[in-house]
N, C-alpha and C positions, 0 to 999 in steps of 0.2 A: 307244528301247526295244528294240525287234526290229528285227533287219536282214532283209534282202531273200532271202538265203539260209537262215534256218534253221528254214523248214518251218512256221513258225507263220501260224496265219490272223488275219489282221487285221479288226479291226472293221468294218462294211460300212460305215459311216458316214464319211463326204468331211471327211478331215481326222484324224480320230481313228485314233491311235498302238496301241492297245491288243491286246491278246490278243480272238478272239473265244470268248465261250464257250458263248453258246448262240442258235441259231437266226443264225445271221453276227454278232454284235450284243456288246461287251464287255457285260459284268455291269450297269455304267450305263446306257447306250443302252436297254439290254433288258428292263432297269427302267422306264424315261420311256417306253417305246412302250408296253410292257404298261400301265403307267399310264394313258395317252391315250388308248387305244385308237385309236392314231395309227399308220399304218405309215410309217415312217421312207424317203426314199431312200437306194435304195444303191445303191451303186458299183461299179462294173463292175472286178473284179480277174481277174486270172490267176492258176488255182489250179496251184501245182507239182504235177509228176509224182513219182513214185515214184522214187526213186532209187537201185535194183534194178535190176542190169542185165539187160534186155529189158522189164520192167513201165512198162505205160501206164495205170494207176491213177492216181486224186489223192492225191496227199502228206496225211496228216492230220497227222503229227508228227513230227517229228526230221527231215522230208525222206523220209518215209517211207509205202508206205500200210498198213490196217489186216491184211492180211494178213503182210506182212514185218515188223511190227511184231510180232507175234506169234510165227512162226517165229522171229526172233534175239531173243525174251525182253526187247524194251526195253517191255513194257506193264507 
């Protein structure tokens, strides 16, 4: 689905492939926990940096964080 390089956050959930979209959690996941009212574990990832040189933000998109995302127009 997603590689390792391109900025996207992955589901918090041990095994699952997916984009996260809300709360660490794909659409599914995030569904079934609101459902349960169950908190899911999650898993311990490493969130990329910024990819602006000198910026030590976390990456939220493109490899990018919410600031630089905005100055070069990719929101």
């Amino acid at each position: 689905m997603y590689s390792e390089g391109d900025g996207m956050v992955l589901c918090s959930i041990d095994g699952c492939e997916k984009a996260a979209k809300s709360k660490g959690f794909c659409a599914n996941h995030y569904q079934k926990q609101r459902n349960a009212g169950n908190k899911p574990k999650l898993k311990i990832f490493n969130v990329k940096k910024c990819n602006a040189a000198g910026c030590e933000t976390d990456a939220l998109r493109l490899g990018f964080c919410q600031q630089h995302l905005k100055e070069w127009n990719f929101e």
